[in-house]
C-alpha positions as protocol buffer text, in pm:
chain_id: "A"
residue {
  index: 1
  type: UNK
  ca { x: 3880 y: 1487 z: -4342 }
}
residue {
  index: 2
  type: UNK
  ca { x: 3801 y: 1155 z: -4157 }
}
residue {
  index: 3
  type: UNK
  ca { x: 3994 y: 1085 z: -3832 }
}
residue {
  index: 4
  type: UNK
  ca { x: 4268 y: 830 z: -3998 }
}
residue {
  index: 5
  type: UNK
  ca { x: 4341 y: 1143 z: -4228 }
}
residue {
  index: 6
  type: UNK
  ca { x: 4393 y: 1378 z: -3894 }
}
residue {
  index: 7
  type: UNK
  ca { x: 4595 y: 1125 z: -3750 }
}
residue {
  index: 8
  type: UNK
  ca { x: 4860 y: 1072 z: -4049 }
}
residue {
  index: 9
  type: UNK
  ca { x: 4872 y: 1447 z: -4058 }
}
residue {
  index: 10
  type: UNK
  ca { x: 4983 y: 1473 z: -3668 }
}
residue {
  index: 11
  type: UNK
  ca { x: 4655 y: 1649 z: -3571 }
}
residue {
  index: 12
  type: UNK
  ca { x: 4557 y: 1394 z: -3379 }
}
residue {
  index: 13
  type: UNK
  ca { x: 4772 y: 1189 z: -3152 }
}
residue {
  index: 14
  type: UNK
  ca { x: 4816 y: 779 z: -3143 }
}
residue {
  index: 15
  type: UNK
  ca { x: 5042 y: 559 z: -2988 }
}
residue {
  index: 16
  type: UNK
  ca { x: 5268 y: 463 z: -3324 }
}
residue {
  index: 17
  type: UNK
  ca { x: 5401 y: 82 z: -3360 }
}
residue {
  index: 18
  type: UNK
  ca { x: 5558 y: 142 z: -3676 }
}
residue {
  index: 19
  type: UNK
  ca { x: 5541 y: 359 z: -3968 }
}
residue {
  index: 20
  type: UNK
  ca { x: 5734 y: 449 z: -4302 }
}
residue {
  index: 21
  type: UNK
  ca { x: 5616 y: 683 z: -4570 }
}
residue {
  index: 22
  type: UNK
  ca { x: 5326 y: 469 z: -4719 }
}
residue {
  index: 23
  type: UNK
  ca { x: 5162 y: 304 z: -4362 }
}
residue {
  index: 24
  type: UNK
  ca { x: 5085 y: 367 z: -4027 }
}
residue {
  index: 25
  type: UNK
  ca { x: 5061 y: 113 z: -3742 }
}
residue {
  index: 26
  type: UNK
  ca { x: 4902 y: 214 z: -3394 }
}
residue {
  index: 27
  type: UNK
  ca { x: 4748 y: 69 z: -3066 }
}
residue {
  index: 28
  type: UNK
  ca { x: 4374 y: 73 z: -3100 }
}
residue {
  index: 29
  type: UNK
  ca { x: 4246 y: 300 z: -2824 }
}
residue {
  index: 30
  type: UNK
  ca { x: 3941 y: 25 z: -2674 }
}
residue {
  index: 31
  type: UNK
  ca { x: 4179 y: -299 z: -2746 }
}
residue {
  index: 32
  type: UNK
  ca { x: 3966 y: -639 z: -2814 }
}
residue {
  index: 33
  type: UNK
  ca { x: 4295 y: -820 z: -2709 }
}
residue {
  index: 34
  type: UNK
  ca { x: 4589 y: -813 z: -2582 }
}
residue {
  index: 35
  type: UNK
  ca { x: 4753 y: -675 z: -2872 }
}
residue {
  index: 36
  type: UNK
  ca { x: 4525 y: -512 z: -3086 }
}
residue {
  index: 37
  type: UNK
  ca { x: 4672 y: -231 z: -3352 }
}
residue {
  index: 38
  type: UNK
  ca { x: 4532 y: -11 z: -3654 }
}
residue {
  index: 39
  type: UNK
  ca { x: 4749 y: -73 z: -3972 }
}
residue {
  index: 40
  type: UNK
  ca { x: 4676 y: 207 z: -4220 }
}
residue {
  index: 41
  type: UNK
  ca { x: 4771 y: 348 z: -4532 }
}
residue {
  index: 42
  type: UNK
  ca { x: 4851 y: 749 z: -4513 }
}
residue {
  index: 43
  type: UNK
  ca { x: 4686 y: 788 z: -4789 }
}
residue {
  index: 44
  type: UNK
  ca { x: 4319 y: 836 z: -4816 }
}
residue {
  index: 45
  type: UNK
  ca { x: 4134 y: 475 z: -4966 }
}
residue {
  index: 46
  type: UNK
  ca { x: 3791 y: 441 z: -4823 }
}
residue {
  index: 47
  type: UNK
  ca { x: 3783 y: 84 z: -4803 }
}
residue {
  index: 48
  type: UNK
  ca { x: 3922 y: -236 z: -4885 }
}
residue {
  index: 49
  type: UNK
  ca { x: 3686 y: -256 z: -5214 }
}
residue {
  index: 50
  type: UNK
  ca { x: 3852 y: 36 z: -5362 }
}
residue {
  index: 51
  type: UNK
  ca { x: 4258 y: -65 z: -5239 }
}
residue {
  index: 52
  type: UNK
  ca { x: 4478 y: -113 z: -5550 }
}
residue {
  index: 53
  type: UNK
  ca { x: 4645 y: -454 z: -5582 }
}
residue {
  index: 54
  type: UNK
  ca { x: 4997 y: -213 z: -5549 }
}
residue {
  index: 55
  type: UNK
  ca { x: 4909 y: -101 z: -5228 }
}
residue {
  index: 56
  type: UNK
  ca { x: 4780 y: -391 z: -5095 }
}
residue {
  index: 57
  type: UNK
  ca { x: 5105 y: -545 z: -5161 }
}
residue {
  index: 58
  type: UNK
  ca { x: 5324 y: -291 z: -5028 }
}
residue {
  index: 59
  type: UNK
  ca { x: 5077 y: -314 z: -4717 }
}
residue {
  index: 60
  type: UNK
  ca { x: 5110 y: -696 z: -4682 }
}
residue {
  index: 61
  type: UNK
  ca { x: 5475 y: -623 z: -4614 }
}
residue {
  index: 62
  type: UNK
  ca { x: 5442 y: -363 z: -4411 }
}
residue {
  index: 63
  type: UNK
  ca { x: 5198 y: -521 z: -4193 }
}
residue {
  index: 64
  type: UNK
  ca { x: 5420 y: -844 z: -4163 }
}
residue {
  index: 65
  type: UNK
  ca { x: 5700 y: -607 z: -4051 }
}
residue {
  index: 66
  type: UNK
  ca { x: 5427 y: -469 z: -3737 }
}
residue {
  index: 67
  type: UNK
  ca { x: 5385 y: -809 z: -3663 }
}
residue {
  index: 68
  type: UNK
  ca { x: 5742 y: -969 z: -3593 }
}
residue {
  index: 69
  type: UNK
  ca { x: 5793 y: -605 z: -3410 }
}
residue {
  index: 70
  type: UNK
  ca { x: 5516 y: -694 z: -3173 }
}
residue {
  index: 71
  type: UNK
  ca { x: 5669 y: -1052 z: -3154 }
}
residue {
  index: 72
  type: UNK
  ca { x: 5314 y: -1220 z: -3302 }
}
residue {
  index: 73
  type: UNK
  ca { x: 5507 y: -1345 z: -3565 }
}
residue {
  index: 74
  type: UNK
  ca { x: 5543 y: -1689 z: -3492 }
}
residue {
  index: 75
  type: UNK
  ca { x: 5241 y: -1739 z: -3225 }
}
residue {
  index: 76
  type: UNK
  ca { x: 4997 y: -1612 z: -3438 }
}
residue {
  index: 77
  type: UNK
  ca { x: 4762 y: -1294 z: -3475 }
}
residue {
  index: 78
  type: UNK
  ca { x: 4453 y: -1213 z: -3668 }
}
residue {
  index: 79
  type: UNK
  ca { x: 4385 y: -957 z: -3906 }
}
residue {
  index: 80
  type: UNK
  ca { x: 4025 y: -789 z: -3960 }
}
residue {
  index: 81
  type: UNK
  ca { x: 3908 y: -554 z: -4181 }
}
residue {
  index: 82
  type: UNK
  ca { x: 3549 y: -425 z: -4188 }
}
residue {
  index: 83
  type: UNK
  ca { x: 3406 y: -332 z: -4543 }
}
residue {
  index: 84
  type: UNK
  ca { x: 3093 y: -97 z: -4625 }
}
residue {
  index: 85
  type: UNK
  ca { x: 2763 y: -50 z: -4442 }
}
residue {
  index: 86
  type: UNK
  ca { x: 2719 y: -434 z: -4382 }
}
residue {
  index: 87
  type: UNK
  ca { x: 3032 y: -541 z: -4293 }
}
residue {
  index: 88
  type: UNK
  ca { x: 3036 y: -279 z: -3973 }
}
residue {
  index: 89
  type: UNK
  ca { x: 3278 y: -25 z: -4104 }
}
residue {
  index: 90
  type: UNK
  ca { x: 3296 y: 255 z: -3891 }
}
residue {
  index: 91
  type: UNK
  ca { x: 3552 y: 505 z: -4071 }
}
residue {
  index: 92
  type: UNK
  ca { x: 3567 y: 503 z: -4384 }
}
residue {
  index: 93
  type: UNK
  ca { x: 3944 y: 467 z: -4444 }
}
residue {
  index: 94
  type: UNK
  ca { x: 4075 y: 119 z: -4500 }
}
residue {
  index: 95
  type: UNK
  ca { x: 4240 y: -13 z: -4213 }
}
residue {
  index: 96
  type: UNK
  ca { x: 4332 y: -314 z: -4065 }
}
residue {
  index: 97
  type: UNK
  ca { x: 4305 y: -483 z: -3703 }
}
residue {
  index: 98
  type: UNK
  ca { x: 4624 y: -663 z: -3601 }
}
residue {
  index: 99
  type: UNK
  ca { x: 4469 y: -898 z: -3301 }
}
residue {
  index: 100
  type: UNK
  ca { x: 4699 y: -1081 z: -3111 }
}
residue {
  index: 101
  type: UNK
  ca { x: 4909 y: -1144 z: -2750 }
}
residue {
  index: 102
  type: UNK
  ca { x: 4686 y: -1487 z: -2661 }
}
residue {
  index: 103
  type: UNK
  ca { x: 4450 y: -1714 z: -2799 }
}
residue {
  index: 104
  type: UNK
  ca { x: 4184 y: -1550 z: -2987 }
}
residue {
  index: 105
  type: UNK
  ca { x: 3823 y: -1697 z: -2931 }
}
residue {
  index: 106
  type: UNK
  ca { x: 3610 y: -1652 z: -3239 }
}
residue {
  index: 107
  type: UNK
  ca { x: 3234 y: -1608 z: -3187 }
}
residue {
  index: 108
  type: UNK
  ca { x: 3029 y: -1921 z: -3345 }
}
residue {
  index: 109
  type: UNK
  ca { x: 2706 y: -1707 z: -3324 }
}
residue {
  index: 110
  type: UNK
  ca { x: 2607 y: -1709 z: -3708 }
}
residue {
  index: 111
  type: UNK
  ca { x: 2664 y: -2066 z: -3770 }
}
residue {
  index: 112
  type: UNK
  ca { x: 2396 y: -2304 z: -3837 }
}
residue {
  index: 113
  type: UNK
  ca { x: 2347 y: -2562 z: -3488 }
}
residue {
  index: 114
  type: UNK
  ca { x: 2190 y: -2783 z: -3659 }
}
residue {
  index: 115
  type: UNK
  ca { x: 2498 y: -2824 z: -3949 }
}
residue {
  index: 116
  type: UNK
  ca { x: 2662 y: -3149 z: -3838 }
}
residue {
  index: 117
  type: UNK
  ca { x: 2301 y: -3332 z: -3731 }
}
């Protein structure tokens, strides 16, 4: 059972945002911002390659909701989600990162310096 999975079943403990019987929303325990929350679904999809369109819907909503709660709503936030072995995912449940509370810099690094020449 991956940690997400001990978490929705109350085996672990979090710091809940929000939650209703679908999705969970909680603070991130090393925050990369001021605001920075896990939105996840309670039930087990291992990433966001395998989410039904359903569930992404219902999760769209849901995560909207998390974000006027947090009062991001109208300042603006960002939402991440690693996928697979290259795109860094570390637990292989789907989740979300809700990013927000300031402005967000956005690292550059991969872009080619030599683009606008």
């Amino acid at each position: 059972m991956c940690i997400f999975c001990k978490i929705v079943n109350r085996e672990i403990p979090n710091n809940t945002v929000a939650e209703n019987e679908n999705f969970l929303a909680f603070h991130d325990l090393y925050p990369k911002a001021p605001i920075h929350v896990l939105i996840i679904p309670k039930k087990h999809v291992d990433c966001f390659q395998e989410v039904s369109p359903q569930t992404m819907a219902e999760m769209t909503t849901f995560m909207q909701e998390v974000a006027t709660k947090l009062g991001i709503d109208k300042t603006g936030y960002r939402l991440v989600t690693n996928n697979g072995e290259d795109g860094e995912q570390e637990v292989k449940h789907l989740h979300f990162h809700m990013l927000g509370g300031g402005k967000l810099v956005w690292d550059h690094s991969h872009e080619d310096p030599h683009k606008n020449i």
